[in-house]
C-alpha positions in Angstrom: -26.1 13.3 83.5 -25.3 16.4 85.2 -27.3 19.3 85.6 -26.5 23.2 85.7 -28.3 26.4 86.4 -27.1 30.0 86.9 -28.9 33.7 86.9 -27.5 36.7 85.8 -28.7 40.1 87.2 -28.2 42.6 84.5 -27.8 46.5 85.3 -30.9 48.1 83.4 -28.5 49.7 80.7 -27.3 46.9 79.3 -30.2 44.0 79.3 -29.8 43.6 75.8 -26.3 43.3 75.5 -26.0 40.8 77.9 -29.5 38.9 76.2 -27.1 39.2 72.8 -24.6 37.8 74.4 -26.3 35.0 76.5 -28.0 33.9 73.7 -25.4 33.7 71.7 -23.1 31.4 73.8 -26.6 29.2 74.2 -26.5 28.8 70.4 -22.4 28.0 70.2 -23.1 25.7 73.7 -25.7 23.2 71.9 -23.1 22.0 69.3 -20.5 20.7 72.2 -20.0 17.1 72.1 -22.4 15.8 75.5 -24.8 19.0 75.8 -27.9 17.6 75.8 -29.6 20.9 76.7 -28.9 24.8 76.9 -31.1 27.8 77.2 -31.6 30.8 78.7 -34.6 32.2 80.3 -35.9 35.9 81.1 -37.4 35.5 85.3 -41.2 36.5 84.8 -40.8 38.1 88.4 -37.9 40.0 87.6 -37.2 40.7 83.7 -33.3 41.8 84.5 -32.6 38.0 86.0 -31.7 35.7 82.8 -31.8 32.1 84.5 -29.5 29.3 82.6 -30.5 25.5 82.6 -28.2 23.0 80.8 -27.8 19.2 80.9 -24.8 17.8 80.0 -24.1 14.2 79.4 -20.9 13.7 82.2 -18.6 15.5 83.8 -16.1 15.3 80.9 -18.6 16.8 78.4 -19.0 20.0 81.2 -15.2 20.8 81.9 -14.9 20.6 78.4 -17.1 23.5 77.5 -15.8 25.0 80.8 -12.5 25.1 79.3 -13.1 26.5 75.5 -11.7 29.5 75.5 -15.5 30.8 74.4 -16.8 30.0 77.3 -14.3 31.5 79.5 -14.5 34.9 77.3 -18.3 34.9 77.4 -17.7 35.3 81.0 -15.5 37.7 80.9 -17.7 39.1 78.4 -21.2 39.5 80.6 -19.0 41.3 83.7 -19.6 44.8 83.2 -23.1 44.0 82.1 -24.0 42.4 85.7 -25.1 43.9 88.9 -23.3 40.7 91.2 -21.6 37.6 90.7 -23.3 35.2 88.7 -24.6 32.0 90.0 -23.7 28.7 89.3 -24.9 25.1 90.2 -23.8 22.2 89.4 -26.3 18.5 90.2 -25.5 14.9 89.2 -28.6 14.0 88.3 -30.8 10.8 86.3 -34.3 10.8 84.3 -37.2 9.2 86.7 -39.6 7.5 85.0 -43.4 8.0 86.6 
């Protein structure tokens, strides 16, 4: 299983286009073959950082959606709406049982 998270820092103008926009690609990203879980979260701390946290079932399932052409132009998409680069990490990852 892999496991991503990213942040966004949106310019104060546009928070709610880019909370349309995120949420939107959430919504079109849980009905990928292999996501097993996709959301997006407004930072209590900071209300203009939107913090992603997706699991994906392999690697094949990821560069899949990495390679829709949605994904790529919901990217493209969020750009002007952003005050820096996003950030993005990626962990191999398994379920512990306690």
């Amino acid at each position: 299983m892999l496991l991503v998270t990213g942040c966004i820092l949106a310019k104060p103008d546009r928070l709610d286009d880019l909370l349309a926009l995120s949420l939107a690609h959430v919504h079109r990203s849980r009905a990928e073959p292999g996501c097993l879980e996709h959301g997006v979260h407004r930072d209590t701390e900071n209300p203009l950082r939107l913090v992603f946290v997706e699991r994906w079932s392999d690697r094949d399932a990821l560069k899949a959606h990495f390679d829709l052409p949605a994904s790529r132009d919901f990217v493209a998409s969020i750009t002007e709406c952003l005050t820096a680069p996003p950030e993005l990490k990626i962990y191999q990852a398994e379920l512990v049982q306690i």
